[in-house]
TORMARVEX-111279 format. One record per residue (C-alpha): residue in three letters; x, y, z. Coordinates in pm, whole numbers, plus 50000, padded with zeros to 5 digits. Example, Ala and Ser with C-alpha at 12.3 -4.5 7.8 and 13.67 -1.06 7.14 Angstrom:
! residues 2
ALA512304955050780;SER513674989450714;
! end
This chain:
! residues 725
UNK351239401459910;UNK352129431660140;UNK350929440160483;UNK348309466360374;UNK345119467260175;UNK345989470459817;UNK343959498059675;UNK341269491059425;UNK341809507959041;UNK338019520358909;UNK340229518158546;UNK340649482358619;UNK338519463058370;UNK338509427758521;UNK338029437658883;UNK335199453658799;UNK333799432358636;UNK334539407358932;UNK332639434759111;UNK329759432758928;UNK329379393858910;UNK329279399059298;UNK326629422659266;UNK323829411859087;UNK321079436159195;UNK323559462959114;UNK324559450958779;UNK320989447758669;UNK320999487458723;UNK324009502958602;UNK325979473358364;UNK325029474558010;UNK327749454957801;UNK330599435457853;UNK333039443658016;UNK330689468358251;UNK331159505758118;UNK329749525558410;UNK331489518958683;UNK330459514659066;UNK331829547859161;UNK329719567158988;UNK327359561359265;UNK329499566259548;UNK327529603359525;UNK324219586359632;UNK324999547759707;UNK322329526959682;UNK323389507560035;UNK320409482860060;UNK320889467459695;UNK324589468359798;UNK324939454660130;UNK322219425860022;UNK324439415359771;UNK327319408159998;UNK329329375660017;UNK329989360060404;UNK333729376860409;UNK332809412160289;UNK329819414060554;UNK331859396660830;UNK334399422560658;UNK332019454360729;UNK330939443361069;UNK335009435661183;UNK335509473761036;UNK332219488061225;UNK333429471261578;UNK336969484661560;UNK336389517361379;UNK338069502561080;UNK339729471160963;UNK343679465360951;UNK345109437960674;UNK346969426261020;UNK343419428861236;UNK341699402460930;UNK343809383160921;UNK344189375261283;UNK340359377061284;UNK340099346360991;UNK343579326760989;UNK341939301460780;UNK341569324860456;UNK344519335760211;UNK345489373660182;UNK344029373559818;UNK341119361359945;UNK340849389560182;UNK341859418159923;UNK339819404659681;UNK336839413559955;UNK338479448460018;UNK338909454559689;UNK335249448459614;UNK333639465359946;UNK335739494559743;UNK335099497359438;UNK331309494859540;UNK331559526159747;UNK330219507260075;UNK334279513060222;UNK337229531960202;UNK340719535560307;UNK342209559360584;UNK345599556660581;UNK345859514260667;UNK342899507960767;UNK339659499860565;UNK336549523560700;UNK332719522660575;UNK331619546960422;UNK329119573260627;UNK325749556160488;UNK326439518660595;UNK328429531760922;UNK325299546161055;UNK323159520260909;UNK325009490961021;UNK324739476761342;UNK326239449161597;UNK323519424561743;UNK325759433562094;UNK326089469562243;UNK329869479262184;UNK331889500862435;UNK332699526162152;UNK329349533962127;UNK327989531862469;UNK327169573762527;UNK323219563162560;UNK323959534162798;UNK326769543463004;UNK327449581263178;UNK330419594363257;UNK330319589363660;UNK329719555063584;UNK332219546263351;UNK334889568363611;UNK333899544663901;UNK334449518563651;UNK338129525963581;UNK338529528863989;UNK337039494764008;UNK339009481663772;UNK342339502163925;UNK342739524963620;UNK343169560963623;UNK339999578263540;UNK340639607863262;UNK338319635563237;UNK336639632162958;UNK334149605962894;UNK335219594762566;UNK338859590162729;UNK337689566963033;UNK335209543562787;UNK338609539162534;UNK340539529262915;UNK337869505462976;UNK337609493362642;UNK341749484262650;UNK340969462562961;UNK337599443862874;UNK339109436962482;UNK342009419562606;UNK341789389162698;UNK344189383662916;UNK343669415163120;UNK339929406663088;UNK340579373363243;UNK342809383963531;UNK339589406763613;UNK337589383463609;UNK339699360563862;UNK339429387064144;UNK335439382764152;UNK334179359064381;UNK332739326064300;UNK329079343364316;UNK329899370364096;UNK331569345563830;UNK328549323063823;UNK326149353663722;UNK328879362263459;UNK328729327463284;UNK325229325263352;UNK324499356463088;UNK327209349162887;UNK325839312062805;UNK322499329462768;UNK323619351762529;UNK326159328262312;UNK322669304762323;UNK320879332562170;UNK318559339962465;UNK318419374362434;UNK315679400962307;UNK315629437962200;UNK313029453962407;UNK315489481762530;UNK318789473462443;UNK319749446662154;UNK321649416562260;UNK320489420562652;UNK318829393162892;UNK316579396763140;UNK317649391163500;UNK314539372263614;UNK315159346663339;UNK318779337163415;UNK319309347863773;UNK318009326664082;UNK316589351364326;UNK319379350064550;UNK321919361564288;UNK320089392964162;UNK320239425764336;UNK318419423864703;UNK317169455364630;UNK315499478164366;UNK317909505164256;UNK315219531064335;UNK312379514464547;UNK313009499664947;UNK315669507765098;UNK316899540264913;UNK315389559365242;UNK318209539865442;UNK320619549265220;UNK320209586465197;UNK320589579665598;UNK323809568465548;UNK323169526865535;UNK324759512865284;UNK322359484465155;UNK324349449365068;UNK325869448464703;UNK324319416664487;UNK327189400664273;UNK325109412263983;UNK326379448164093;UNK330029440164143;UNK330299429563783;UNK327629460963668;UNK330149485963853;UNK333009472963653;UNK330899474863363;UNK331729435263289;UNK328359434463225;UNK326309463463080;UNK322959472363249;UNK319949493963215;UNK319219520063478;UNK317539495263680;UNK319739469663642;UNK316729446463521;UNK318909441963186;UNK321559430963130;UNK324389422962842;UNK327989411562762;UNK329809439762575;UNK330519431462203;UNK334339439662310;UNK334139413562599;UNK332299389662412;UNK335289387862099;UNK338389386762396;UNK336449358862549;UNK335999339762190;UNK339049350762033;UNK337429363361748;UNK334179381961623;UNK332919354361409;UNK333459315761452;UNK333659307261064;UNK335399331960734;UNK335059297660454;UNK331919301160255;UNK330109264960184;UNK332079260859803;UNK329649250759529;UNK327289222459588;UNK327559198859270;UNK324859197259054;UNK322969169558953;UNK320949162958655;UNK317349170758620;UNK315289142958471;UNK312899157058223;UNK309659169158338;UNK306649178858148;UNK306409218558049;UNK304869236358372;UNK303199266658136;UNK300029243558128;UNK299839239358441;UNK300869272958605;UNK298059286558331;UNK295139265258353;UNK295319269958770;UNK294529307458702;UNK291719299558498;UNK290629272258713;UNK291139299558999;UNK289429328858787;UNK285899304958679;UNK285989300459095;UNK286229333459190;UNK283479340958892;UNK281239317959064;UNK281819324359423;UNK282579361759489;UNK285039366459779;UNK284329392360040;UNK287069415460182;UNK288329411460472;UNK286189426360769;UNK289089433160967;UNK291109459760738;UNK292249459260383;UNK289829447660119;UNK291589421459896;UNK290009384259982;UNK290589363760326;UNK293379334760336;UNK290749312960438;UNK288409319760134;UNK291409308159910;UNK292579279160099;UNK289099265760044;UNK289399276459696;UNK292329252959661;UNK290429225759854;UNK287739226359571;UNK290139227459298;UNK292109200359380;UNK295279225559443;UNK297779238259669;UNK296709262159880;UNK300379277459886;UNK299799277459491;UNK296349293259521;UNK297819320959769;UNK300449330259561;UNK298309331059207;UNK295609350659346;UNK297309375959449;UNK299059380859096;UNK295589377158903;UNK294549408459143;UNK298039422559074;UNK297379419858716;UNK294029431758694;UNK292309398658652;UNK290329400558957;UNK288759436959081;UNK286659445359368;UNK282949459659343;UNK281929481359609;UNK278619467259767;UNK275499489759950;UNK276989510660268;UNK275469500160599;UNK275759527360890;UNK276449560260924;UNK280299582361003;UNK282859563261116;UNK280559530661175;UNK280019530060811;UNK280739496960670;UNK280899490060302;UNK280799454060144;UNK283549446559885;UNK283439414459650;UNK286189404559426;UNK285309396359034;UNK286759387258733;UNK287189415558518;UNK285289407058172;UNK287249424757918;UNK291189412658065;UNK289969377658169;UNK289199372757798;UNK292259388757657;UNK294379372457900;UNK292919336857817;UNK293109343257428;UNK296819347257448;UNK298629317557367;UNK300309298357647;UNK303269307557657;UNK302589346657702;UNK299939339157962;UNK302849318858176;UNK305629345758078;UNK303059376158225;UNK302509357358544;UNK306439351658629;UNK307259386658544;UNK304339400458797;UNK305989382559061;UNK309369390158934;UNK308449425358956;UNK305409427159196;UNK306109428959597;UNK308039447259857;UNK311659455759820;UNK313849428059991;UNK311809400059835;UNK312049413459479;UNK316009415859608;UNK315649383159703;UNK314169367359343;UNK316809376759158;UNK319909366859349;UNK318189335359416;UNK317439333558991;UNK320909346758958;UNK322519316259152;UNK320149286358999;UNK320709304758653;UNK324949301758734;UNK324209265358715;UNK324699245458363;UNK321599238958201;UNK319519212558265;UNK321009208558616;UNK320289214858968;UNK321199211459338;UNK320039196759640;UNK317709211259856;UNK319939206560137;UNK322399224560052;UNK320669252459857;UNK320449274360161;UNK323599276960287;UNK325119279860011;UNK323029304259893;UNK323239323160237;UNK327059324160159;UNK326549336859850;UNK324659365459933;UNK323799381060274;UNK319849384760214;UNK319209350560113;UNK318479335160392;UNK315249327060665;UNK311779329660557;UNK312639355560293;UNK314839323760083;UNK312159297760163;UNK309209318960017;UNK311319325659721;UNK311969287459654;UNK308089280359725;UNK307239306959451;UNK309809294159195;UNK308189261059253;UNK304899268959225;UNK305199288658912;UNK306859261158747;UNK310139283558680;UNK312059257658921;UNK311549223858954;UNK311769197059227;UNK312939159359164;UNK313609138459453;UNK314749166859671;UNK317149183959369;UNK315819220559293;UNK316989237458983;UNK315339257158657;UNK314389235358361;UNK314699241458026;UNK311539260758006;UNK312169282358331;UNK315399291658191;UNK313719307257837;UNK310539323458037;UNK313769341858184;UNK316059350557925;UNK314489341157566;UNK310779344657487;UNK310939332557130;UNK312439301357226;UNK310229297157484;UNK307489297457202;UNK309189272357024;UNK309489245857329;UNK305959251357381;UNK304569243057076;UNK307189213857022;UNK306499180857102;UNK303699150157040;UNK300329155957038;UNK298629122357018;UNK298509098657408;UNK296659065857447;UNK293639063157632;UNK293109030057806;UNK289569015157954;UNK290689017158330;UNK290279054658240;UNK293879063558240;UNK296009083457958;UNK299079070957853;UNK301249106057756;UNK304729109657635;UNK306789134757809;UNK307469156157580;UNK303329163657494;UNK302479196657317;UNK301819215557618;UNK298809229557479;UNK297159196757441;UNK298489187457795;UNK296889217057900;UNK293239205157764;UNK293699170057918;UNK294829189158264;UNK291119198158226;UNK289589163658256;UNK292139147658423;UNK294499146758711;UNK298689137258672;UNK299539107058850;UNK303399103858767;UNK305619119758518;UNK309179100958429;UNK310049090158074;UNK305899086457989;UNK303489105958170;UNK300509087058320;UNK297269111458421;UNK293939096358529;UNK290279109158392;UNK288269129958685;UNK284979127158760;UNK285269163058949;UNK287249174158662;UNK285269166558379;UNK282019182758566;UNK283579215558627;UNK285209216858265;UNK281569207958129;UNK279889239458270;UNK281779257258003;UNK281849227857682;UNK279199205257616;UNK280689172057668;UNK280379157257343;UNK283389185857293;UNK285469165557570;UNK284889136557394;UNK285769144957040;UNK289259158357188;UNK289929127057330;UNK289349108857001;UNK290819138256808;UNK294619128957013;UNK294469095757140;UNK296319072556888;UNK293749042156964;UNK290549042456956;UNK288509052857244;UNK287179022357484;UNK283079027957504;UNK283489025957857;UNK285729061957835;UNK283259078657652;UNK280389068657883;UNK282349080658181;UNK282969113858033;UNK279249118257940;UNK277689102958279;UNK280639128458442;UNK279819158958261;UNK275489155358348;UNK275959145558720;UNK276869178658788;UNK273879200858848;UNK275669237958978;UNK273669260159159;UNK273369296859063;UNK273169323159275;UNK271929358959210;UNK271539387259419;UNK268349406859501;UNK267019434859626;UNK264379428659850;UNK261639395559862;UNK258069407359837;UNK255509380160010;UNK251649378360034;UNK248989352460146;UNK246589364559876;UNK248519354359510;UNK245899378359373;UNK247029410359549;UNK250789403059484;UNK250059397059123;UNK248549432359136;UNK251599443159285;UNK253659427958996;UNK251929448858749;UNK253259477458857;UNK256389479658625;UNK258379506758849;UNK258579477459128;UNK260469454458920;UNK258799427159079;UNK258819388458931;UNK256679363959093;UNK259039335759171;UNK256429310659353;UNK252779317759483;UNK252529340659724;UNK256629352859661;UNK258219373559441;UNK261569392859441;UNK262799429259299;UNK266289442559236;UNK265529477259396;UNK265789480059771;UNK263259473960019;UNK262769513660079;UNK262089521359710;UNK259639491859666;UNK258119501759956;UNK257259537559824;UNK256419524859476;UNK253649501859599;UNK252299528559877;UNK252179555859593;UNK249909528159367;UNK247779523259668;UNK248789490959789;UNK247859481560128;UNK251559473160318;UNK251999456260628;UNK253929471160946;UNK257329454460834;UNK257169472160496;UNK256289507760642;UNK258829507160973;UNK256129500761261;UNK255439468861485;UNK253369433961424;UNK249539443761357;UNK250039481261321;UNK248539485661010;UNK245329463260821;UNK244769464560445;UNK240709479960380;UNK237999456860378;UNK239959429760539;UNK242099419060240;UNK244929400060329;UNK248489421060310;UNK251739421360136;UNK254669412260310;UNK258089421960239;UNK260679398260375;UNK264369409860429;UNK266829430960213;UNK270149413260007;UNK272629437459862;UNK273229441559518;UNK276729439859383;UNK276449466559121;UNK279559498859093;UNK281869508858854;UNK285049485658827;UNK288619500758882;UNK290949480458752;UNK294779476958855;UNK297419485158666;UNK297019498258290;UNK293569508158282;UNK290889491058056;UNK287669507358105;UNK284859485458162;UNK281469493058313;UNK278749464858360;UNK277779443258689;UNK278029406958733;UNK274569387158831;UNK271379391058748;UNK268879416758719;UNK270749446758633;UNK268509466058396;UNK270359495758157;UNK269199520158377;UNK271439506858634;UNK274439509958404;UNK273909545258298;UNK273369553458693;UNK277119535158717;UNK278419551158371;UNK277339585658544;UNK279099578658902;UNK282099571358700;UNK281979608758545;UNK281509624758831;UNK277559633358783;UNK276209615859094;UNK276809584659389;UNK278549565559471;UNK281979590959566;UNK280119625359584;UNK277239636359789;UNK274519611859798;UNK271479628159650;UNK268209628359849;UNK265749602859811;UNK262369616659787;UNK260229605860046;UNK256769597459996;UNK253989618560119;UNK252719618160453;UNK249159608960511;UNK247259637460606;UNK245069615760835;
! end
């Protein structure tokens, strides 16, 4: 190996292929057969630097920054940097970083290219880069400090001061002329910064004086506040330590000298190098995954679990901005259904991704920029049923592929480099969750902090991945949902189909059950351990919800249709005393409640058919329309109406001859607008609860074309006339 990069050959099958395997987001884009046939510098003319960069290795971004802090990278300069790697190692790196268009080479030394140069930067201000923090009086009296020989141009005198304060030994010779004051304010922000103490509110990488400094070590003064009158009179106020090492620019300051920070140039001559550690963690080994029952049935029945919730207990939108349902409202969907609420987070927001939930637009309340509308969140009739009449398999396959595909940028990044590592591992294995991240942080630059850990939640909660005993890796059936559909089929509709139900009201399973029939006894039953048999245990809760949508002699007959014994009396009596305990509530929405002390006069009032009214009890009845419009329909008929129907206070108004009046109580909106589904569009018009008559769907079939409310003007309501007395 010689002394200078070795320069990367785009002609050169094998390294780029080696290129590629380090660049999975990249080779999802442009390789299309093997060996690759379009190579990486074909994009050099518009680089696609966040897909690159992400993809990066710990050498070749330790590689880029050592290049960005010195204004390139010598073979000499790495390898003084990281004595612990090989030369190949580091060419291999070079060689990479080049044929990926991120870098170059200028004569012998390796340069980024113009994209990443100005997108890349150090978490500590360098001295090569210091024309917003540092003028050129300052850094003059700087080199006089120091003893140097201040040039005339600015750029010259920060290159003289970056020779002394990025060698060490200079640097430390400096440092050994200070007083002991000035050297304990020095070690005092550089132990703050090496800790990490620092923030980013002006300059990155800085600390604040107050937080590190006793009082008597910080300036005495403010730069610009008491005492500047004394010193335009020619008193020279005291100099704080803090300014003898600001004035040599050992430590970098803000105008007020509030801020503070240790040049990235001072901080590598004080460490010896830029970063402590060039070996990536190798390969964890894998261990074996023990076989685990088929997640499809799972993963599928919690979205229809999740979708019959939602059906019967509309979310609102969030009050405070954005109209897609309230993390609280699913956490206590999860609650109910026995879930996680991590789980229920993550598949709601794919059934509204997919189109399985939509909002409907509720009654607007105020007027201009007070206006307020109600949105509630529904199942969407015609793709809930065509997404539940797919077979399993499809229905799990379209819910990893939304969130494959479905999110911002970096975590979509993220998901496959994280699928691209677990995938690199033989089948049927995995590693340990303990050394998943940094070796997966090693790997690739992105995956790492919150962004890794909500990509291994979401692996795990789709099923894709699966955890045993702290070992996280893809099972067989994660593997084909990724990379082969028909065999997926095929696992899924493998296996046994019979279990053995016992009296104590547990199911003895196999572990290999059909997961289609492990997806009907998911329904009635809860899993209580999975291992070479599976054991689950029959749910009261369970068996209630699945009987508001089979009778439960259906429940019954599947349990005698797969269990290989017969079924104990004492089962079937559970199921059936299970399935008529539960007595749901339903809840419909109405317009307006109409009440009366004489049941006479509100029968009258139910006559009238353009009032809608049904007489619920005596004395109450309730109408879909809106307390406005019943309120004109009964004045125009003649009906006598209290103050609270007509606007005016308590006793305003008596019915003739002393009848008693009718009443109308307060107003509920009606959920009733046109649905507008996400993603491919299906077109659907109807309304969900009760009491929608077909005159309400043509008035939503008509908003939908454009011929009237809700989106264009409202029309005007015709008022009722006045009373000429």
């Amino acid at each position: 190996m010689g002394e200078v990069w070795e320069v990367a050959d785009a002609a050169d099958r094998a390294a780029l292929a080696d290129a590629l395997a380090a660049q999975p987001l990249v080779a999802r884009r442009i390789a299309n057969g093997q060996p690759p046939q379009v190579p990486f510098t074909a994009m050099r003319a518009n680089p696609v630097v966040e897909e690159l960069f992400a993809s990066l290795d710990l050498v070749g971004t330790q590689l880029c920054y050592l290049a960005k802090l010195n204004g390139g990278a010598t073979l000499a300069a790495a390898r003084i940097e990281a004595p612990e790697l090989d030369v190949a190692t580091l060419q291999r790196a070079a060689r990479r970083l080049q044929l990926s268009g991120l870098a170059g080479l200028a004569g012998d030394r390796l340069v980024l290219s113009d994209v990443l140069d100005d997108a890349l930067s150090l978490s500590q201000p360098t001295l090569t880069g210091a024309g917003e923090y540092l003028t050129s009086d300052a850094a003059g009296q700087a080199c006089a400090w120091l003893g140097l020989e201040a040039p005339r141009r600015k750029g010259e005198r920060i290159a003289q001061l970056a020779g002394v304060l990025g060698d060490r030994d200079r640097l430390i010779a400096t440092l050994s002329e200070l007083g002991p004051a000035a050297t304990e304010v020095f070690e005092r922000v550089l132990a703050a910064t090496l800790d990490g103490h620092t923030h980013g509110y002006d300059v990155p990488g800085s600390v604040l004086v107050y937080e590190v400094l006793p009082d008597e070590l910080q300036r005495s003064r403010h730069r610009f506040g008491h005492g500047y009158g004394s010193r335009a009179a020619g008193v020279v106020p005291p100099r704080s330590p803090l300014d003898e090492l600001c004035d040599r620019q050992l430590l970098g300051s803000n105008w007020s000298r509030s801020q503070v920070w240790v040049w990235a140039e001072t901080l590598v001559a004080l460490r010896g190098r830029l970063f402590d550690r060039w070996t990536p963690h190798p390969t964890p080994s894998s261990v074996a995954l023990p076989p685990v029952p088929h997640p499809a049935a799972a993963v599928a029945g919690a979205v229809r679990d999740l979708l019959a919730h939602v059906a019967a207990n509309a979310p609102l939108g969030k009050r405070t901005g954005g109209c897609e349902p309230p993390v609280k409202y699913w956490r206590s969907a999860a609650k109910a259904l026995g879930l996680v609420a991590e789980q229920v987070l993550l598949l709601g927001e794919l059934a509204i991704r997919i189109g399985l939930l939509v909002p409907l637009t509720g009654p607007t309340t105020g007027r201009g920029r007070n206006a307020t509308t109600d949105i509630r969140w529904h199942p969407e009739p015609q793709r809930a049923a065509a997404f539940d009449a797919l077979p399993l398999g499809e229905r799990w396959a379209m819910i990893v592929d939304q969130w494959l595909h479905d999110g911002a940028l970096e975590a979509c990044a993220c998901r496959v480099l994280l699928l691209d590592l677990l995938c690199g591992l033989p089948a049927g294995h995995g590693v340990r969750a303990s050394e998943l991240g940094p070796w997966a942080a090693d790997r690739h630059r992105l995956l790492r902090g919150a962004v890794l850990d909500d990509a291994i939640g979401a692996l795990l909660h789709l099923g894709v991945a699966v955890d045993s005993g702290g070992v996280i890796g893809l099972g067989e059936s994660g593997r084909a949902v990724l990379h082969d559909r028909p065999a997926l089929a095929q696992l899924l509709e493998a296996g046994a189909s019979t279990f053995v139900c016992q009296p104590d009201h547990s199911v003895i399973a196999p572990a290999e059950l059909r997961p289609a029939v492990a997806e009907q006894l998911r329904r009635i039953a809860t899993l209580e351990s999975h291992g070479g048999a599976t054991v689950w245990r029959l749910d009261a809760a369970a068996i209630g919800r699945e009987a508001l949508r089979r009778p439960a002699e259906q429940l019954v007959a599947f349990l005698h249709e797969h269990s290989s014994v017969p079924v104990p009396a004492s089962v079937e009596r559970f199921v059936l005393d299970s399935a008529r305990v539960v007595a749901p509530l339903t809840v419909s929405p109405a317009g307006c409640v109409v009440t009366g002390v004489d049941v006479v006069a509100l029968a009258d009032a139910a006559r009238i058919k353009a009032a809608k009214l049904t007489v619920l009890a005596p004395g109450v009845a309730v109408s879909p329309l809106s307390q406005d419009k019943v309120t004109e329909v009964l004045l125009a008929k003649g009906i006598a109406l209290t103050a609270a129907g007509r606007g005016g206070g308590p006793g305003a108004d008596t019915a003739p001859g002393g009848l008693p009046a009718i009443d109308p109580a307060s107003v509920t909106p009606v959920w009733l607008v046109a649905h507008r589904p996400l993603g491919d569009p299906l077109p659907s018009i109807g309304a969900i609860g009760a009491g929608v008559g077909p005159l309400q769907h043509a008035a939503v079939a008509a908003s939908i074309a454009g011929d009237g409310p809700p989106g264009g003007r409202a029309r005007p309501r015709r008022r009722p006339p006045k009373d000429s007395s």
